[in-house]
ZAMARGU-4260 file (C-alpha; in steps of 0.2 Angstrom, whole numbers, plus 5000, padded with zeros to 4 digits):
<rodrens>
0) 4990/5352/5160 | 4975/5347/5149 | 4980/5355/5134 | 4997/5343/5135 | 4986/5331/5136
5) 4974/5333/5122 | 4991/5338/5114 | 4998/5322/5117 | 4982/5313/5112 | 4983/5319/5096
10) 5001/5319/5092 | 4998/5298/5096 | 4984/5299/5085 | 4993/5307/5071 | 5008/5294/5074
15) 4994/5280/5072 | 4986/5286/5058 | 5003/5287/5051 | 5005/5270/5055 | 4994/5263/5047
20) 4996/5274/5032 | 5011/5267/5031 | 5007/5251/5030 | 4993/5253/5018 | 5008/5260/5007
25) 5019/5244/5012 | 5003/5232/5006 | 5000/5243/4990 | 5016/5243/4985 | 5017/5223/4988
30) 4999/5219/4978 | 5006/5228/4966 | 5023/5220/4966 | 5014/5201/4966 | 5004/5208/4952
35) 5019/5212/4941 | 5027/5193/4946 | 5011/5186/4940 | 5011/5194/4926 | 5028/5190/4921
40) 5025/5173/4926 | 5035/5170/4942 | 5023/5166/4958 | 5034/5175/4972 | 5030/5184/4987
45) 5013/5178/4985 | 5000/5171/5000 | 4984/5162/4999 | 4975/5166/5013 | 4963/5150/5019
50) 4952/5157/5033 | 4966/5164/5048 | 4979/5152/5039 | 4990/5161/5027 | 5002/5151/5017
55) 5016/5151/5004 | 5010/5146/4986 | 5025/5136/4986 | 5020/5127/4999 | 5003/5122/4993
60) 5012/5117/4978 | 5027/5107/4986 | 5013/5098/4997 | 5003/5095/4983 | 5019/5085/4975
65) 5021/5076/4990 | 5005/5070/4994 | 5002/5065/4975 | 5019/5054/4978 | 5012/5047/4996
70) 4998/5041/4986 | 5009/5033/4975 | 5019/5024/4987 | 5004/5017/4998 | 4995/5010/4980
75) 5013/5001/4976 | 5013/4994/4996 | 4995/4987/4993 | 4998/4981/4976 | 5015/4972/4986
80) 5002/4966/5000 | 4991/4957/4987 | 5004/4947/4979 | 5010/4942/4994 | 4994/4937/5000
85) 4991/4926/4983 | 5007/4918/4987 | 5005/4913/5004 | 4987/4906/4997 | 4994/4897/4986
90) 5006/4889/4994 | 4993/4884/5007 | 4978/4877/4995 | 4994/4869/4988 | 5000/4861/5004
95) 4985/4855/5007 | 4979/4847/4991 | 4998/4836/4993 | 4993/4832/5009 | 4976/4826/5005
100) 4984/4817/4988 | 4996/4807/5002 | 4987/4801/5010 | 4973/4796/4997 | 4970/4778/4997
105) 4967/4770/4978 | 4950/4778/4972 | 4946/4781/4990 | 4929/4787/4990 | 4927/4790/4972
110) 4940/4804/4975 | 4954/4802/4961 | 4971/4812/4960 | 4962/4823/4944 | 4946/4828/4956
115) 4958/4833/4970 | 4968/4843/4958 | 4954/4852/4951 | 4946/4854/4970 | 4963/4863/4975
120) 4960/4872/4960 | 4944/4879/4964 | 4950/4882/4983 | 4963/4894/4976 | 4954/4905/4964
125) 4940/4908/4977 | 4953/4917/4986 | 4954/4938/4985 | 4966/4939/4970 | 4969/4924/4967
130) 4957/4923/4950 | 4971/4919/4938 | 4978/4906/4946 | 4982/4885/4943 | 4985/4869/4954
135) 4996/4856/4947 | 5000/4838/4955 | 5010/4826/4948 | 5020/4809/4955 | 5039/4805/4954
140) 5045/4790/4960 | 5041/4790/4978 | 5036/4809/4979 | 5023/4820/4974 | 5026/4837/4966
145) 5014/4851/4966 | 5015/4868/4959 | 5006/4883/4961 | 5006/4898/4949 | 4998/4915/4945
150) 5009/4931/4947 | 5024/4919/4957 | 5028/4904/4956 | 5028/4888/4970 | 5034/4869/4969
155) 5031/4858/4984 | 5040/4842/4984 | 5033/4828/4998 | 5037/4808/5002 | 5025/4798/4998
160) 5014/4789/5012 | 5022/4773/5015 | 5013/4763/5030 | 5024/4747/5026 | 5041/4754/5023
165) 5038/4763/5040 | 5034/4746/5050 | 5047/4737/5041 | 5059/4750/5048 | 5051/4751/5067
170) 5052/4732/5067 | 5071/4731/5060 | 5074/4746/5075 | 5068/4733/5086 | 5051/4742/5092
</rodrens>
């Protein structure tokens, strides 16, 4: 009984160490088959191994593609975001400077049209990419016009501030 034992012990040893013998062939024969692709040029079959990871070099290369090209897309969507951001400025500093320009009494102050156009002005390029920008304002008739511009353009258009015509109209209403 204890020599099929020690017989059996060492017919799994020797199936082992075959194994593994075989697999030592199998890796051989796979380094040797990588070093040939390399050689000719082709990068198949072969694996970089990062600590316990193991990956493709395809793969490493396809996420390399993709990341460059993520990188791509977020600097276009924060270049889109900025403009966007300079024109919703500008049409704010722009609302604002007609609005003060309405209701601007004749030399109220010593604040004239110009010094509120060139206020507005300054309001706008302070802003975060805004640096390029102008402020324009301008009377038509009974409107005023502005204009904002830098990368896009805006026009605003707004009555005039008419204190009598409004009174003339509440009292022919009757109020």
């Amino acid at each position: 009984m204890v020599k099929n034992k020690n017989k059996m012990k060492s017919k799994m040893k020797n199936q082992i160490k075959n194994r593994i013998k075989e697999r030592i062939k199998i890796r051989i024969k796979n380094q040797v088959k990588n070093q040939v692709n390399k050689k000719a040029g082709r990068i198949k079959n072969t694996r970089i191994k990062t600590g316990i990871l193991c990956l493709e070099a395809s793969l490493t290369v396809e996420a390399a593609l993709v990341m460059s090209a993520m990188f791509l897309f977020i600097a276009s969507l924060l270049t889109g975001v900025f403009e966007i951001h300079a024109r919703v400025t500008g049409n704010m500093v722009l609302q604002e400077a007609l609005e003060r320009y309405v209701h601007l009494e004749e030399e109220e102050e010593g604040q004239t049209a110009r010094e509120l156009e060139i206020r507005a002005q300054q309001d706008y390029r302070g802003y975060f990419w805004c640096s390029g920008g102008r402020i324009a304002l301008r009377e038509a008739g009974n409107r005023l016009e502005g204009e904002a511009g830098g990368k896009t353009e805006t026009s605003i258009s707004v009555k005039k501030f008419d204190p009598e015509n409004f009174l003339r109209l509440l009292r022919a209403a009757g109020v």
